[in-house]
C-alpha atoms as a printed R data frame, in Angstrom:
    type eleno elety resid chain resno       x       y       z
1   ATOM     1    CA   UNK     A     1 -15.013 -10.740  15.372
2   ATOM     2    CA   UNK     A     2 -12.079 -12.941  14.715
3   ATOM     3    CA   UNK     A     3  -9.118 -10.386  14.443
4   ATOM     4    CA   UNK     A     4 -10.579  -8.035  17.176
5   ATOM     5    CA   UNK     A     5  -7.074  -6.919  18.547
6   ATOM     6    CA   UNK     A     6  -6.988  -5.392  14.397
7   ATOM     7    CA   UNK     A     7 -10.112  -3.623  14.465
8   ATOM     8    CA   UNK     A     8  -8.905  -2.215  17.769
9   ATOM     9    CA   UNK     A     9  -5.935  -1.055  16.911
10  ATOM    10    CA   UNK     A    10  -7.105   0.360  13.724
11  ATOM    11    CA   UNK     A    11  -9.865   2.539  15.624
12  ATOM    12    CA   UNK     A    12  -7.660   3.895  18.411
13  ATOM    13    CA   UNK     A    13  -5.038   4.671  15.445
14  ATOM    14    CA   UNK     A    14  -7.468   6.943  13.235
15  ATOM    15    CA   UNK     A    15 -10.086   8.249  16.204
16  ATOM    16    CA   UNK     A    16  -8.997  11.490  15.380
17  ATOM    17    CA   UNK     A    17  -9.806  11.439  11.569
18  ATOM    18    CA   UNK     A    18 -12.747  13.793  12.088
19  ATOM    19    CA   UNK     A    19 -16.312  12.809   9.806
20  ATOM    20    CA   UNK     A    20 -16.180  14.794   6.789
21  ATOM    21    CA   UNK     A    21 -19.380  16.963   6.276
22  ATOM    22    CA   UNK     A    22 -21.648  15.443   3.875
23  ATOM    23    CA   UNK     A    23 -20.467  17.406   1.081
24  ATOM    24    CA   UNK     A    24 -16.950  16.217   1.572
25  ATOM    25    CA   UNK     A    25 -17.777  12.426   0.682
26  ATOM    26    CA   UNK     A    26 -17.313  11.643  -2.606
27  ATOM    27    CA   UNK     A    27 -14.330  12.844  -4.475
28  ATOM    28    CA   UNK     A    28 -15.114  16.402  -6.538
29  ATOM    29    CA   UNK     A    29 -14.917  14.727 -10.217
30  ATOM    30    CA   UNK     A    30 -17.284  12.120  -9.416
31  ATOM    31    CA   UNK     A    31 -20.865  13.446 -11.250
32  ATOM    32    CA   UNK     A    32 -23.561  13.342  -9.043
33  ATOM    33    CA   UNK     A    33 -25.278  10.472 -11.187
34  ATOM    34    CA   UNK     A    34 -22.414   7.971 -10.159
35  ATOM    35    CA   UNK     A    35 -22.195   8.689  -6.555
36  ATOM    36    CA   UNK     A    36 -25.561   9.037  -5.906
37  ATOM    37    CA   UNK     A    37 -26.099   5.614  -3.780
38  ATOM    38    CA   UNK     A    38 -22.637   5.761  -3.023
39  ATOM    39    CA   UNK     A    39 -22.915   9.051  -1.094
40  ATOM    40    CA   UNK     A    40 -26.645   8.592   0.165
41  ATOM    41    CA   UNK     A    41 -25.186   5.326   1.970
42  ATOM    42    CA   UNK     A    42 -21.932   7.336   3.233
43  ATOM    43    CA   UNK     A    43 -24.424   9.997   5.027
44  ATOM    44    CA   UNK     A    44 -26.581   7.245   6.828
45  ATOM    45    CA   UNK     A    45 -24.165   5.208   7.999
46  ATOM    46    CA   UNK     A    46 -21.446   5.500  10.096
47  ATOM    47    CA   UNK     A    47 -18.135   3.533   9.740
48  ATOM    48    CA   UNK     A    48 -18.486   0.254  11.958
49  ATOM    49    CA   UNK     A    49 -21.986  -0.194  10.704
50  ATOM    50    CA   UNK     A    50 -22.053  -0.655   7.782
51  ATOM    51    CA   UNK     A    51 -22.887  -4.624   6.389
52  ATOM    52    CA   UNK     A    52 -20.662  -6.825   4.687
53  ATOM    53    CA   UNK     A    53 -24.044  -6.868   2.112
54  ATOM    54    CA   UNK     A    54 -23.357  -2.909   2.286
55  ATOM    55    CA   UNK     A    55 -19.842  -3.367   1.544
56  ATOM    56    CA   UNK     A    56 -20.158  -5.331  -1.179
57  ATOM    57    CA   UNK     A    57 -23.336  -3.766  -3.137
58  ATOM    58    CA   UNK     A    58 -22.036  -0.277  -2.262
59  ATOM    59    CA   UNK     A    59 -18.730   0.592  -1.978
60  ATOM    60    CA   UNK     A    60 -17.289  -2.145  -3.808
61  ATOM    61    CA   UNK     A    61 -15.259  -1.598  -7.279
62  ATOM    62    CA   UNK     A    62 -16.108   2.232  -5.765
63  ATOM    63    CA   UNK     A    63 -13.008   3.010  -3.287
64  ATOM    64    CA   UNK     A    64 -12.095   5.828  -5.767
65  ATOM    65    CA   UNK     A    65 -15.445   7.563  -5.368
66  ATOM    66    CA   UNK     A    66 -14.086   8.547  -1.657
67  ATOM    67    CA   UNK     A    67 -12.856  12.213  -0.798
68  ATOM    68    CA   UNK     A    68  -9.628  11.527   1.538
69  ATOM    69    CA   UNK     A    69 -11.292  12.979   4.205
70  ATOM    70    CA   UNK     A    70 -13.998  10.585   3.762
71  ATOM    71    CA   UNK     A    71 -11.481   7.521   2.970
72  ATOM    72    CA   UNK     A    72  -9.234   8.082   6.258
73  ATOM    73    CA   UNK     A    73 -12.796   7.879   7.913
74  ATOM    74    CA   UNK     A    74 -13.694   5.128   6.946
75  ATOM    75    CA   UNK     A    75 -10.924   3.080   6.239
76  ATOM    76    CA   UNK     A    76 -10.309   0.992   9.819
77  ATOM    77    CA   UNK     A    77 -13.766  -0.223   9.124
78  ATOM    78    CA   UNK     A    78 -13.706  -1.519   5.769
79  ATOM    79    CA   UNK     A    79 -10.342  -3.216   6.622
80  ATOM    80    CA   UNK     A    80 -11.465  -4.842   8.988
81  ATOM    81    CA   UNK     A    81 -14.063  -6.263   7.155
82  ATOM    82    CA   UNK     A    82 -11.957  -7.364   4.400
83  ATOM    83    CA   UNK     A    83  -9.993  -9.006   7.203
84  ATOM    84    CA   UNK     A    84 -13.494 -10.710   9.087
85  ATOM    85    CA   UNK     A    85 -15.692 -10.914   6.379
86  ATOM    86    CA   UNK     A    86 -13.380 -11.492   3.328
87  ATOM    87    CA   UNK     A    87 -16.241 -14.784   2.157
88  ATOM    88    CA   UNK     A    88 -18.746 -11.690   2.011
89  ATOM    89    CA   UNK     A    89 -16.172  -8.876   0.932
90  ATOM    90    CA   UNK     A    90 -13.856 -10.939  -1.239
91  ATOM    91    CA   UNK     A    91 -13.864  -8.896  -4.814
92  ATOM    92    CA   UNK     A    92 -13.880  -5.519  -2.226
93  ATOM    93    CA   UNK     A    93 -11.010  -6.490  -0.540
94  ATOM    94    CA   UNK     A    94  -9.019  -7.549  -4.008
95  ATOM    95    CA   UNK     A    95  -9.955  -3.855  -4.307
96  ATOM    96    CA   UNK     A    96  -8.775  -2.726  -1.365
97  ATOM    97    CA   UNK     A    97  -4.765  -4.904  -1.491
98  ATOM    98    CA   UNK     A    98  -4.254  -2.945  -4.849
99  ATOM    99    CA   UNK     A    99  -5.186   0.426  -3.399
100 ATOM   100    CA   UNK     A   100  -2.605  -0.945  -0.576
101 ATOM   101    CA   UNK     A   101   0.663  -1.205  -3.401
102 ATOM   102    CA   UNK     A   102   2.315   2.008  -4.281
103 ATOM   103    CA   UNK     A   103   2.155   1.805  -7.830
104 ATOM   104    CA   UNK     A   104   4.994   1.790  -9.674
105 ATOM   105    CA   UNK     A   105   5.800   2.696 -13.370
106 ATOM   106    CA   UNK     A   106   6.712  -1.251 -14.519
107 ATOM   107    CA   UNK     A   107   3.573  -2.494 -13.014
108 ATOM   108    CA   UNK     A   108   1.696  -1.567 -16.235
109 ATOM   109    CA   UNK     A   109   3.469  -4.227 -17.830
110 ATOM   110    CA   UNK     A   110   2.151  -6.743 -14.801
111 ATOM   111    CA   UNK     A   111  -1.292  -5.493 -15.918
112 ATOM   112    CA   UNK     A   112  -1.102  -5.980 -19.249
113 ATOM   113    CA   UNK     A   113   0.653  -9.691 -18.707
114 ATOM   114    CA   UNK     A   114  -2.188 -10.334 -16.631
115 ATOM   115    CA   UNK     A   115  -4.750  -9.820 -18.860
116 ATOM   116    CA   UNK     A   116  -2.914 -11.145 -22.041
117 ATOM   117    CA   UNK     A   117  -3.934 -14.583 -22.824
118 ATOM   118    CA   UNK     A   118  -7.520 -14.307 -21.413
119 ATOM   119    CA   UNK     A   119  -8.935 -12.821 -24.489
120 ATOM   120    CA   UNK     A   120  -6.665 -11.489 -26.978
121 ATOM   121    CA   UNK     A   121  -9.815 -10.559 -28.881
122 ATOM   122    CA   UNK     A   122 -11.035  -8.021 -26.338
123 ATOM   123    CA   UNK     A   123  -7.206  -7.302 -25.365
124 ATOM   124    CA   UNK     A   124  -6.422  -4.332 -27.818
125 ATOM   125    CA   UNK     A   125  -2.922  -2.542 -28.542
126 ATOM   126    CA   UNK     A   126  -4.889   0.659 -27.876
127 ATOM   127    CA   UNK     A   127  -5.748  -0.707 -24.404
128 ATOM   128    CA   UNK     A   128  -2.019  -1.554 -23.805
129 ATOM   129    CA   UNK     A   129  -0.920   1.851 -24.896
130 ATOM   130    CA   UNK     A   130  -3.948   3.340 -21.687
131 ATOM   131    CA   UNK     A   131  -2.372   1.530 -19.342
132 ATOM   132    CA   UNK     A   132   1.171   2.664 -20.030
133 ATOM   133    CA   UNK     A   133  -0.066   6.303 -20.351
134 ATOM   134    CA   UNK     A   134  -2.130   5.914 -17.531
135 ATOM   135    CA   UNK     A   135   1.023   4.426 -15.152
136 ATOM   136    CA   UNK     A   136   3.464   7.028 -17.123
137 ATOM   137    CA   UNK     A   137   1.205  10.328 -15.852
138 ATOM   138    CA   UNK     A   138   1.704   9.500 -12.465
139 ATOM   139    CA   UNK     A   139  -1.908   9.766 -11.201
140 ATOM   140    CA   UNK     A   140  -1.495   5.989  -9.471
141 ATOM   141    CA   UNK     A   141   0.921   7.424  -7.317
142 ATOM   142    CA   UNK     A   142  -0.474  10.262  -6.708
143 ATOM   143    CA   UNK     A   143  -3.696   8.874  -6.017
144 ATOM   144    CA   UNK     A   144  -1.540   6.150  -3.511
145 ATOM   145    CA   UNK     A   145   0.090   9.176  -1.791
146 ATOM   146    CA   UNK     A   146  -3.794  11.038  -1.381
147 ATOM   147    CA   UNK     A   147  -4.833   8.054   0.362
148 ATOM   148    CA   UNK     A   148  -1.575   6.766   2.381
149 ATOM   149    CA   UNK     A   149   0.795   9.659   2.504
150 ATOM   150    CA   UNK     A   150  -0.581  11.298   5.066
151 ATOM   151    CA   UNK     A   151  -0.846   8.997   8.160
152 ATOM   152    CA   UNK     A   152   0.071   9.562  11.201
153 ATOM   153    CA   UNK     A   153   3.129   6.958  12.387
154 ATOM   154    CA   UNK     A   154   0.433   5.277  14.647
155 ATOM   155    CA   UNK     A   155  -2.190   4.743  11.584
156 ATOM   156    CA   UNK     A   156   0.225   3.426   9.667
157 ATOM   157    CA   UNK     A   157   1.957   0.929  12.021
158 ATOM   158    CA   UNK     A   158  -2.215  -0.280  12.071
159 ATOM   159    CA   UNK     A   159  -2.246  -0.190   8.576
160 ATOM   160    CA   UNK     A   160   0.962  -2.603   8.535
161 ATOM   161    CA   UNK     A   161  -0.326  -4.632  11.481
162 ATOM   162    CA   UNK     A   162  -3.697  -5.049   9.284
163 ATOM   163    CA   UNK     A   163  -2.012  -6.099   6.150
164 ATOM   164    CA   UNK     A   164   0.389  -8.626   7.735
165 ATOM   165    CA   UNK     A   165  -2.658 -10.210   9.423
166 ATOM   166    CA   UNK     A   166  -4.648 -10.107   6.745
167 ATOM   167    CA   UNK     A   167  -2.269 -11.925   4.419
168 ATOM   168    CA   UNK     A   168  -1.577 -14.490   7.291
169 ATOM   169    CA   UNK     A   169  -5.588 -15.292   7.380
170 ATOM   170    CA   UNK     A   170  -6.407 -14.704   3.245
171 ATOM   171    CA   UNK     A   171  -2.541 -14.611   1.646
172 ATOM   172    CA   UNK     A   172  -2.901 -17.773  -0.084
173 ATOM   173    CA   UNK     A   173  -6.120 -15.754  -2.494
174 ATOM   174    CA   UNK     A   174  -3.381 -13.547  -3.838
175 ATOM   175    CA   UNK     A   175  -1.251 -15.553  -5.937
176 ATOM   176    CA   UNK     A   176   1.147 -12.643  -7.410
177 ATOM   177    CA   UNK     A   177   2.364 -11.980  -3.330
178 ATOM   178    CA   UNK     A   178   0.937  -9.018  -3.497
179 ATOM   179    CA   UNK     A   179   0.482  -8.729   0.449
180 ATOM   180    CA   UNK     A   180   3.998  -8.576   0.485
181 ATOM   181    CA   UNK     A   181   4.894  -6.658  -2.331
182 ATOM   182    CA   UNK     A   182   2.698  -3.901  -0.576
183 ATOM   183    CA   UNK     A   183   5.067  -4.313   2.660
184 ATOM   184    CA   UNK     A   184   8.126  -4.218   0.569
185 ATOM   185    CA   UNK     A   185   7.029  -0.888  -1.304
186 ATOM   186    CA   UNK     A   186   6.005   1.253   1.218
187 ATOM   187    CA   UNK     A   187   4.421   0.172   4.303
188 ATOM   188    CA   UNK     A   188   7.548  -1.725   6.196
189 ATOM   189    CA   UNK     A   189   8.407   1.512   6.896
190 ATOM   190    CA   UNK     A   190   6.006   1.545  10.098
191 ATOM   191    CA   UNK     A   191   7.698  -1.680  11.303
Protein backbone atom coordinates (compact mmCIF):
# COMPACT_ATOMS: atom_id res chain seq x y z
CA UNK A 1 0.00 0.00 0.00
CA UNK A 2 1.60 3.18 -1.10
CA UNK A 3 0.00 5.83 1.30
CA UNK A 4 -0.09 3.39 4.33
CA UNK A 5 0.55 6.18 7.02
CA UNK A 6 -3.33 7.41 5.29
CA UNK A 7 -5.04 4.27 5.64
CA UNK A 8 -3.67 4.26 9.17
CA UNK A 9 -4.64 7.23 10.24
CA UNK A 10 -7.98 6.98 8.72
CA UNK A 11 -8.70 3.58 10.69
CA UNK A 12 -7.49 4.68 14.13
CA UNK A 13 -9.65 8.01 13.41
CA UNK A 14 -13.14 6.19 12.77
CA UNK A 15 -12.49 2.67 14.91
CA UNK A 16 -15.23 3.66 16.88
CA UNK A 17 -17.88 4.08 14.05
CA UNK A 18 -19.68 0.92 15.16
CA UNK A 19 -21.03 -1.66 11.93
CA UNK A 20 -24.47 -0.78 11.29
CA UNK A 21 -26.87 -3.84 11.50
CA UNK A 22 -27.72 -5.11 8.20
CA UNK A 23 -30.84 -3.30 8.00
CA UNK A 24 -29.12 -0.02 8.52
CA UNK A 25 -27.09 -0.18 5.10
CA UNK A 26 -28.66 1.35 2.49
CA UNK A 27 -30.34 4.64 2.90
CA UNK A 28 -34.43 4.22 3.71
CA UNK A 29 -35.65 5.70 0.15
CA UNK A 30 -33.57 3.45 -1.76
CA UNK A 31 -36.30 0.51 -3.12
CA UNK A 32 -35.15 -2.72 -2.48
CA UNK A 33 -34.76 -3.42 -6.37
CA UNK A 34 -31.83 -0.80 -6.56
CA UNK A 35 -29.90 -1.77 -3.58
CA UNK A 36 -30.22 -5.19 -3.87
CA UNK A 37 -26.39 -6.05 -4.93
CA UNK A 38 -25.47 -3.02 -3.33
CA UNK A 39 -26.60 -4.18 0.14
CA UNK A 40 -25.98 -8.06 -0.40
CA UNK A 41 -22.18 -6.94 -0.99
CA UNK A 42 -22.31 -4.44 2.16
CA UNK A 43 -23.41 -7.59 4.47
CA UNK A 44 -20.52 -9.94 3.19
CA UNK A 45 -17.90 -7.83 3.28
CA UNK A 46 -16.29 -5.94 5.67
CA UNK A 47 -14.61 -2.51 5.04
CA UNK A 48 -10.79 -3.23 4.20
CA UNK A 49 -11.83 -6.12 2.05
CA UNK A 50 -13.47 -5.23 -0.25
CA UNK A 51 -11.65 -5.23 -4.14
CA UNK A 52 -10.86 -2.39 -6.15
CA UNK A 53 -13.06 -4.79 -8.88
CA UNK A 54 -15.72 -4.56 -5.87
CA UNK A 55 -15.36 -0.96 -5.67
CA UNK A 56 -15.80 -0.23 -8.93
CA UNK A 57 -18.73 -2.78 -10.10
CA UNK A 58 -20.48 -2.14 -6.76
CA UNK A 59 -20.43 0.82 -5.03
CA UNK A 60 -19.45 3.01 -7.71
CA UNK A 61 -21.88 5.95 -9.09
CA UNK A 62 -23.77 4.33 -5.71
CA UNK A 63 -22.20 6.43 -2.62
CA UNK A 64 -25.78 7.80 -2.11
CA UNK A 65 -27.27 4.35 -1.62
CA UNK A 66 -25.29 4.39 1.94
CA UNK A 67 -27.19 4.96 5.37
CA UNK A 68 -24.64 7.35 7.40
CA UNK A 69 -24.16 4.82 9.71
CA UNK A 70 -23.12 2.61 7.01
CA UNK A 71 -21.05 5.52 5.10
CA UNK A 72 -18.92 6.57 8.34
CA UNK A 73 -18.19 2.71 8.30
CA UNK A 74 -16.98 2.41 5.52
CA UNK A 75 -15.55 5.44 4.44
CA UNK A 76 -11.54 5.10 5.60
CA UNK A 77 -11.64 2.16 3.32
CA UNK A 78 -12.94 3.37 0.19
CA UNK A 79 -10.64 6.44 0.57
CA UNK A 80 -8.04 4.80 0.74
CA UNK A 81 -8.62 3.04 -2.21
CA UNK A 82 -9.36 5.98 -4.21
CA UNK A 83 -5.99 7.12 -2.88
CA UNK A 84 -4.01 3.38 -3.78
CA UNK A 85 -6.01 2.16 -6.37
CA UNK A 86 -7.29 5.35 -8.16
CA UNK A 87 -6.12 3.30 -12.01
CA UNK A 88 -8.84 0.70 -10.71
CA UNK A 89 -11.22 3.21 -8.79
CA UNK A 90 -10.83 6.26 -10.99
CA UNK A 91 -14.71 7.18 -12.01
CA UNK A 92 -15.43 6.05 -7.97
CA UNK A 93 -13.17 8.33 -6.67
CA UNK A 94 -14.42 11.39 -9.16
CA UNK A 95 -17.45 10.26 -7.11
CA UNK A 96 -16.12 10.36 -4.02
CA UNK A 97 -14.02 14.39 -4.44
CA UNK A 98 -17.62 15.74 -5.22
CA UNK A 99 -19.23 14.10 -2.22
CA UNK A 100 -15.96 15.79 -0.51
CA UNK A 101 -17.17 19.78 -1.66
CA UNK A 102 -19.85 21.33 0.41
CA UNK A 103 -22.11 22.29 -2.16
CA UNK A 104 -22.91 25.55 -2.60
CA UNK A 105 -25.93 27.38 -4.24
CA UNK A 106 -23.70 28.96 -7.44
CA UNK A 107 -22.25 25.63 -8.17
CA UNK A 108 -25.37 24.77 -10.25
CA UNK A 109 -24.24 27.19 -12.63
CA UNK A 110 -20.58 25.23 -12.68
CA UNK A 111 -22.75 22.20 -13.57
CA UNK A 112 -24.61 23.46 -16.09
CA UNK A 113 -21.29 25.29 -17.75
CA UNK A 114 -19.85 22.02 -17.60
CA UNK A 115 -22.10 20.24 -19.49
CA UNK A 116 -23.00 23.08 -22.01
CA UNK A 117 -21.18 22.68 -25.17
CA UNK A 118 -20.97 18.82 -25.06
CA UNK A 119 -24.33 18.30 -26.52
CA UNK A 120 -26.63 21.10 -26.64
CA UNK A 121 -29.05 18.62 -28.19
CA UNK A 122 -29.37 16.45 -25.10
CA UNK A 123 -28.67 19.70 -22.86
CA UNK A 124 -32.35 20.93 -22.26
CA UNK A 125 -33.61 24.31 -20.52
CA UNK A 126 -35.78 21.95 -18.46
CA UNK A 127 -32.59 20.18 -17.30
CA UNK A 128 -31.02 23.60 -16.40
CA UNK A 129 -34.06 24.67 -14.50
CA UNK A 130 -33.44 20.67 -12.19
CA UNK A 131 -30.31 21.60 -11.40
CA UNK A 132 -31.07 25.07 -10.07
CA UNK A 133 -34.11 23.66 -8.16
CA UNK A 134 -32.24 20.87 -7.12
CA UNK A 135 -29.10 23.25 -5.63
CA UNK A 136 -31.94 25.94 -4.48
CA UNK A 137 -33.82 23.10 -2.03
CA UNK A 138 -30.87 22.60 -0.17
CA UNK A 139 -30.76 18.77 -0.17
CA UNK A 140 -26.79 18.97 -1.46
CA UNK A 141 -26.03 20.45 1.66
CA UNK A 142 -27.89 18.68 3.61
CA UNK A 143 -26.90 15.55 2.20
CA UNK A 144 -22.92 17.06 2.65
CA UNK A 145 -23.72 17.79 6.34
CA UNK A 146 -25.38 13.82 6.77
CA UNK A 147 -22.19 12.57 5.62
CA UNK A 148 -19.42 15.14 7.03
CA UNK A 149 -21.08 17.09 9.76
CA UNK A 150 -20.76 14.84 12.21
CA UNK A 151 -17.05 13.84 12.65
CA UNK A 152 -15.28 13.71 15.35
CA UNK A 153 -12.14 16.48 15.25
CA UNK A 154 -9.80 13.38 14.85
CA UNK A 155 -11.86 11.89 11.67
CA UNK A 156 -11.83 14.90 10.18
CA UNK A 157 -8.18 16.03 10.56
CA UNK A 158 -7.89 12.18 8.57
CA UNK A 159 -10.31 13.22 6.27
CA UNK A 160 -8.10 16.49 5.52
CA UNK A 161 -4.85 14.55 5.75
CA UNK A 162 -6.52 12.08 3.02
CA UNK A 163 -7.61 14.74 0.68
CA UNK A 164 -4.35 16.75 0.71
CA UNK A 165 -2.53 13.49 -0.11
CA UNK A 166 -4.70 12.43 -2.41
CA UNK A 167 -4.58 15.56 -4.53
CA UNK A 168 -0.69 15.56 -4.15
CA UNK A 169 -0.65 11.81 -5.79
CA UNK A 170 -3.97 12.27 -8.40
CA UNK A 171 -4.53 16.41 -8.31
CA UNK A 172 -3.45 16.90 -11.73
CA UNK A 173 -7.02 14.41 -12.90
CA UNK A 174 -9.11 17.22 -11.52
CA UNK A 175 -8.74 20.07 -13.69
CA UNK A 176 -11.49 22.53 -12.01
CA UNK A 177 -9.05 22.36 -8.46
CA UNK A 178 -11.52 20.79 -6.97
CA UNK A 179 -9.15 19.11 -4.24
CA UNK A 180 -8.72 22.41 -3.11
CA UNK A 181 -11.86 23.95 -3.44
CA UNK A 182 -13.02 21.08 -1.01
CA UNK A 183 -10.19 22.36 1.57
CA UNK A 184 -11.20 25.89 1.10
CA UNK A 185 -15.04 25.13 1.80
CA UNK A 186 -15.06 23.18 4.66
CA UNK A 187 -12.44 20.83 5.55
CA UNK A 188 -9.33 23.37 6.42
CA UNK A 189 -11.08 23.67 9.35
CA UNK A 190 -9.31 20.40 10.84
CA UNK A 191 -5.91 21.93 9.94
Amino acid sequence: MKHEHIADQLKHAFQARPRPSNTEMVASDVSEYEAQAFSALLIEREPWSLTPLEIRDVIGTNLWMFSPKAFHYYLPALLSATLNHFGSVSMFANEVVDALIRPEVGDADAVIARFEGKDEAAFTVSLKTYIHEWYDSGWPDTLFLHRFGTLTQEEGEAVLKYIEAFRDAHGENFPFDELNVAIERYWQRYG
